[in-house]
C-alpha positions in Angstrom: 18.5 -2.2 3.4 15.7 -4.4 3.0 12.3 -3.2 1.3 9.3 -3.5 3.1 5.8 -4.3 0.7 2.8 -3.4 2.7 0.7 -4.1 0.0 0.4 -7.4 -2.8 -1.9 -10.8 -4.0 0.8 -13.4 -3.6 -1.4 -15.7 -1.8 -3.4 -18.5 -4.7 -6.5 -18.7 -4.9 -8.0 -15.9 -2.9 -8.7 -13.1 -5.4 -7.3 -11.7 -8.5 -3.5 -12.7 -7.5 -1.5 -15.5 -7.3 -3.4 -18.9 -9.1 -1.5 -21.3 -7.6 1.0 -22.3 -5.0 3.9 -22.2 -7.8 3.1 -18.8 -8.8 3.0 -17.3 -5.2 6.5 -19.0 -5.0 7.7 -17.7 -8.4 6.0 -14.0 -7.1 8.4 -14.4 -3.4 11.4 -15.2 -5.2 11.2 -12.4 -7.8 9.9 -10.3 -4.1 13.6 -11.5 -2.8 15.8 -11.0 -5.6 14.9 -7.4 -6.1 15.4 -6.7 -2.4 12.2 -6.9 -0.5 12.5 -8.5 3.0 9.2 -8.4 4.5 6.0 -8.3 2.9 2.5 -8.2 3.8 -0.3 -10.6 2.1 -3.6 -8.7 1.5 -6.2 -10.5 -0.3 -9.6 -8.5 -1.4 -12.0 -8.0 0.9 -15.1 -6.8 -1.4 -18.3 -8.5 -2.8 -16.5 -10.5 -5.2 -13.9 -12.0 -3.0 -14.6 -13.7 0.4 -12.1 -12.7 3.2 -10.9 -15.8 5.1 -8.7 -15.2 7.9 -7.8 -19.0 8.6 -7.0 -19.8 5.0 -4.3 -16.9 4.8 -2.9 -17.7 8.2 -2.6 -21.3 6.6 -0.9 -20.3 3.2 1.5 -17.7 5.2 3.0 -20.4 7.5 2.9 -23.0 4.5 4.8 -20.3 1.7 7.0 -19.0 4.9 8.6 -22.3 5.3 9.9 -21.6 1.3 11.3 -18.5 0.9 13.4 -15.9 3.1 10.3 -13.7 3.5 9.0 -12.7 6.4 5.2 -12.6 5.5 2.6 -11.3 7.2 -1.4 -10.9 6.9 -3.5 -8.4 5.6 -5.8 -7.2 3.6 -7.3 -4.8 0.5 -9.9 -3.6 2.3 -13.0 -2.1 0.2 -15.1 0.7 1.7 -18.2 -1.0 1.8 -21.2 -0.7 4.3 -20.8 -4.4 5.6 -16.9 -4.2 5.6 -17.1 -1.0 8.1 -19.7 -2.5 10.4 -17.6 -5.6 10.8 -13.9 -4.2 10.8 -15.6 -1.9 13.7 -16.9 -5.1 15.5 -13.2 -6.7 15.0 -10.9 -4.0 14.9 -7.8 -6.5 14.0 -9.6 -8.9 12.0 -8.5 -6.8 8.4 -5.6 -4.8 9.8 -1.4 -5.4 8.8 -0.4 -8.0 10.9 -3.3 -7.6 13.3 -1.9 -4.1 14.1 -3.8 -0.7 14.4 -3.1 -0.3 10.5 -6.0 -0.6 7.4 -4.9 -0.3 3.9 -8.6 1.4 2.8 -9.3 0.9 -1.5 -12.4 3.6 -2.2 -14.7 2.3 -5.3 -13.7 3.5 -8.6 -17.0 5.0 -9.3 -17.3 7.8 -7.2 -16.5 9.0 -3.9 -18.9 8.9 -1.0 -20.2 12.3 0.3 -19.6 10.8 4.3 -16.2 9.7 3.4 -14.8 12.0 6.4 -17.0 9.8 8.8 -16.4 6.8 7.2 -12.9 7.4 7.9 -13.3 9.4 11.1 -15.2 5.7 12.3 -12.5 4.0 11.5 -10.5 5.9 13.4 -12.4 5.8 16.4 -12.1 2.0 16.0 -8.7 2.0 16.5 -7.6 1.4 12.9 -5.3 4.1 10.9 -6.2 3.8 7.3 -3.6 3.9 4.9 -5.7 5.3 1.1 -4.9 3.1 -1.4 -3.2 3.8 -4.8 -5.5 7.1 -4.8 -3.4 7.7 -8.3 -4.9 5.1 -10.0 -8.3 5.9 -9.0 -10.1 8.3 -11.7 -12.3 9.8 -9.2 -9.8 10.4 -6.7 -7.1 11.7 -9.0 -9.4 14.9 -8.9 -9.8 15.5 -5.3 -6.5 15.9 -3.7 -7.3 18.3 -1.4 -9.8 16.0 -0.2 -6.9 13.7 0.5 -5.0 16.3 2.5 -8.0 16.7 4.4 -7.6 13.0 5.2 -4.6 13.0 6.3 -4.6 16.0 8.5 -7.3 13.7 10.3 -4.9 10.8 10.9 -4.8 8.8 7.3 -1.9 8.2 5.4 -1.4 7.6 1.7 0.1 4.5 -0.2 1.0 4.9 -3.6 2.0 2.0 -6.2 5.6 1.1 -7.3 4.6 0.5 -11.2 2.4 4.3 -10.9 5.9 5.4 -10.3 7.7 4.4 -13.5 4.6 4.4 -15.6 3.2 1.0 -15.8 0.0 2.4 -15.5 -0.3 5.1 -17.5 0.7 8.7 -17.8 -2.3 9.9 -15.2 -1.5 7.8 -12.6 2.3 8.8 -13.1 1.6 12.8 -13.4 -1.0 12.5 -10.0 2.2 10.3 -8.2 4.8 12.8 -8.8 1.7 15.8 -7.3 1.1 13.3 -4.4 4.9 13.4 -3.9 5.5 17.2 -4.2 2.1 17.8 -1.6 4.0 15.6 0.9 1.1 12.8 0.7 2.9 9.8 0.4 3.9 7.9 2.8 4.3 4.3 1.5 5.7 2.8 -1.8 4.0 -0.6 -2.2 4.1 -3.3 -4.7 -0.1 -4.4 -5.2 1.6 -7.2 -6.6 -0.8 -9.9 -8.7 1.7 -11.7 -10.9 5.5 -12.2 -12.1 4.9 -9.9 -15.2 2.7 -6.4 -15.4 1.9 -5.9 -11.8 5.2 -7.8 -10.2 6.5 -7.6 -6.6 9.7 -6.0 -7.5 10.2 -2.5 -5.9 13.9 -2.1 -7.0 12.9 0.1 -10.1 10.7 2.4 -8.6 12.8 2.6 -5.7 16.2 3.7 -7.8 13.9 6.1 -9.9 12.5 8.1 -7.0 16.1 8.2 -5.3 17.5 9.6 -8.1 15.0 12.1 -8.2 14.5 13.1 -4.7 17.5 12.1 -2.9 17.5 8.4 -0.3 17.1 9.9 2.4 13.8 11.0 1.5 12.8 8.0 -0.8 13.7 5.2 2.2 11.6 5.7 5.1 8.5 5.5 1.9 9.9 1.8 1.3 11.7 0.8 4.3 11.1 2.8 7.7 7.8 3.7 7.5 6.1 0.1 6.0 7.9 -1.9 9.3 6.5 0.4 11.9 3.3 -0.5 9.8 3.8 -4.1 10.2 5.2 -3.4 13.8 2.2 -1.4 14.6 4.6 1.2 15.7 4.1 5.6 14.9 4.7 6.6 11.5 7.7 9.3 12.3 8.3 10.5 8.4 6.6 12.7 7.0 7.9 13.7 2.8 7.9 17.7 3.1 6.0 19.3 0.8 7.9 20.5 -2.2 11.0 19.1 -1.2 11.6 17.2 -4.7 11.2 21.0 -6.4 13.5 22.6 -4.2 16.5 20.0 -4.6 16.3 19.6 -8.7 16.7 24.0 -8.2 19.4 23.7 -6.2 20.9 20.9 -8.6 20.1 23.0 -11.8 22.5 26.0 -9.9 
C-alpha cells in the first residue's frame, strides 16, 4: 500500500528534528519498516529556525541515496507577517515538492482576527494550505467551525498520527476523533522529530483508525490523498461527515 508522510523533521540540523545524519537515517529506516514509502521533509520556517532551500535540497539527495524513501522538500510553514509576503513573492519556494501545496502551523497563542485573508492571500497566490495539527493547538481546538469555514474556502486539514492514539494527550485525541466525525480531515501525517515520542511510524495510527472507521475511508487520509499532494494533483476524497457514527450503529445492530 505504501503510506505517504506529508509532514516530519528528519532532516539534522535544521530545527527541532533530527540532530544528526545518523539520526535522520535511524528516523527513515524506522519511516520504512512501518510502511511509509514517500515522505516529505519540512523543516520550520518561523523566527527561530532559518529556512534554507539549498541546504534541504542537499540533505534530500545525500539521505535519498541511503534508504528506499522517496523524499521530497517542504516545509512547516508559520503564519507570520514576513513568511506571507515572501511565500507570495515565491509561490513554490515553501510548498510540498515545489507544488501548489502549503502545510500552514497557526501560533499557539491566539488566532489572528484576518485569518480568512491571510488564507484567502494564500490562495490567490496559488498555494492550497493544508492547517496543521489544529488538534494540538489550544486555541484552535475551540474554533472548529472556524475551521469549516476554512475549508469551504479551499483549505484542507492535516491531523497528527500520535493525536490519533493519544500520544499527546486526551484533548488533542477527543478534538481528532470531532475533526474526524465533521469530515475535516484530510491527511494523517507523522510531524516526525525523533525515533522515540514523536516517531515517523504511521502503522499504529493507521490500524487504529481502520478498525474504527473502515479502510476504505482511513486510506486515501494516509495514502491517496498525501501523493496527489506531493504530485500536486486535486485532492478527490473528501471523509463524509458522520460516517464513523453511522457504521459503529450499523455494527452495534
Amino acid at each position: 500500500m505504501g503510506y505517504v508522510d506529508i509532514h516530519s523533521h528528519v532532516l539534522y540540523g535544521l530545527d527541532d528534528g533530527a540532530k544528526s545524519r545518523e539520526q535522520s537515517l535511524q528516523m527513515l529506516e524506522l519511516a520504512v519498516q512501518s510502511g511509509t514509502t514517500d515522505i516529505v521533509a519540512t523543516p520550520h520556517a518561523n523566527g527561530r529556525y532559518e529556512f534554507a532551500p539549498e541546504a534541504i535540497a542537499e540533505q534530500i539527495a545525500d539521505l535519498s541515496g541511503e534508504t528506499g524513501l522517496r523524499i521530497y522538500p517542504g516545509c512547516d510553514f508559520h503564519l507570520q507577517f514576513d513568511n506571507i509576503e515572501d511565500a507570495v513573492a515565491h509561490p513554490d519556494k515553501y510548498t510540498i515538492n515545489h507544488k501548489g501545496y502549503l502545510l500552514v502551523e497557526f501560533p499557539d497563542v491566539g488566532v489572528f482576527t484576518e485569518t480568512d485573508a491571510i488564507l484567502a492571500r494564500l490562495l490567490d497566490g496559488g498555494m492550497v494550505p493544508i492547517i496543521t495539527h489544529p488538534e494540538r493547538n489550544r486555541e484552535l481546538r475551540g474554533r472548529l467551525d472556524d475551521i469549516a469555514r476554512w475549508v469551504q474556502i479551499g483549505c484542507y486539514v492535516q491531523v497528527t498520527a500520535g493525536s490519533c492514539t493519544g500520544t499527546f494527550g486526551k484533548a488533542a485525541r477527543q478534538c481528532t476523533n470531532e475533526l474526524m466525525h465533521r469530515g475535516l480531515t484530510h491527511f494523517v501525517a507523522s510531524d516526525a522529530h525523533d525515533v522515540h515520542f514523536r516517531s515517523p511510524s504511521l502503522l499504529e495510527a493507521y490500524t487504529l483508525l481502520a478498525t474504527e472507521w473502515g479502510e476504505d475511508l482511513i486510506r486515501p487520509l494516509f495514502v491517496d490523498n498525501p501523493r496527489a499532494v506531493v504530485m500536486g494533483n486535486a485532492v478527490d476524497f473528501e471523509l463524509p461527515p458522520t460516517g464513523a457514527k453511522r457504521r459503529k450503529w450499523y455494527q452495534f445492530w
